[in-house]
N, C-alpha and C positions, 0 to 999 in steps of 0.2 A: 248550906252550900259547902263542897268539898272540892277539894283539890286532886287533881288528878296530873301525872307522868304521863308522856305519851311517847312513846320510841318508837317512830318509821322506820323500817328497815327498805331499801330499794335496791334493784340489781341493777349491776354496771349496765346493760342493756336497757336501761330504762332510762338512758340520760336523755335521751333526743325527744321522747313524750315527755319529760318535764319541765324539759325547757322549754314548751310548749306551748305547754299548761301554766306553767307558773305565775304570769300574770295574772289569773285566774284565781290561783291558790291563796297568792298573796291577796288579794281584793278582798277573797272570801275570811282569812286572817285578821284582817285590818277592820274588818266589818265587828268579827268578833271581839275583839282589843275593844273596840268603840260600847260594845256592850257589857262590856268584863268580863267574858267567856276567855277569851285568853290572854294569858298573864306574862308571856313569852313565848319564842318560838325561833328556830333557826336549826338549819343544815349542820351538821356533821363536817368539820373540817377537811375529812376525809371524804365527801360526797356517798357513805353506803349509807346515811340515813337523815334523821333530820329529830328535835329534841322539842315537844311544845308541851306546854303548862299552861292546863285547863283548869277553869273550874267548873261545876257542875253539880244537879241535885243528888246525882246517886248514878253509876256504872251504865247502867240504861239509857239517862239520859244523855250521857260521855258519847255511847255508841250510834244511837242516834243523829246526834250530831258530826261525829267523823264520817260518816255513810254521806254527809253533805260536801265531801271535802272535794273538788274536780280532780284534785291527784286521786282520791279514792274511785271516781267516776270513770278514768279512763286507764287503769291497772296499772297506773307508777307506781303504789305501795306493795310491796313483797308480802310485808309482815309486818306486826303491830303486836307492841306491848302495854297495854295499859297498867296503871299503877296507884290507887288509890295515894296521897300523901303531906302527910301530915308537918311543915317546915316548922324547926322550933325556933330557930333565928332567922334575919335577914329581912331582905324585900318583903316575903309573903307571910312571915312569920303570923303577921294581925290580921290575915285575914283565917285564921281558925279558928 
């Protein structure tokens, strides 16, 4: 299993379908937390994006699963970064 970055990027005009959605988003989040697919997750203080920490068997199956995501399902997401990564200290440090 691998650790993956993930950087939502969203436009100011997408505030009103994310609020929308987000109980959704979040549901869909919490489900994965519960499975240990995600290890963190939260908005951008500044609202243009949002920061989650997956984990996953490899890039495909990363992608895969954010294609599940209902902000992905109804175009809140602008752009996405994914990020293979590898933490040497901290929280996630054991699980590499």
């Amino acid at each position: 299993m691998s650790i993956f970055a993930v950087e939502y990027v969203y436009d100011a005009d997408s505030n009103s379908i994310r609020e929308e959605h987000r109980p959704r988003h979040r549901e869909w989040l919490s489900g994965l937390v519960e499975e240990g697919r995600v290890l963190a997750s939260g908005p951008f203080a500044d609202g243009a994006g949002a920061l989650l920490i997956f984990t996953a068997e490899d890039e495909s199956d990363l992608l895969s699963l954010l294609k599940q995501d209902p902000f992905a399902s109804v175009g809140a997401i602008s752009g996405m970064k994914t990020t293979q990564w590898s933490p040497a200290v901290g929280a996630f440090a054991h699980l590499v």
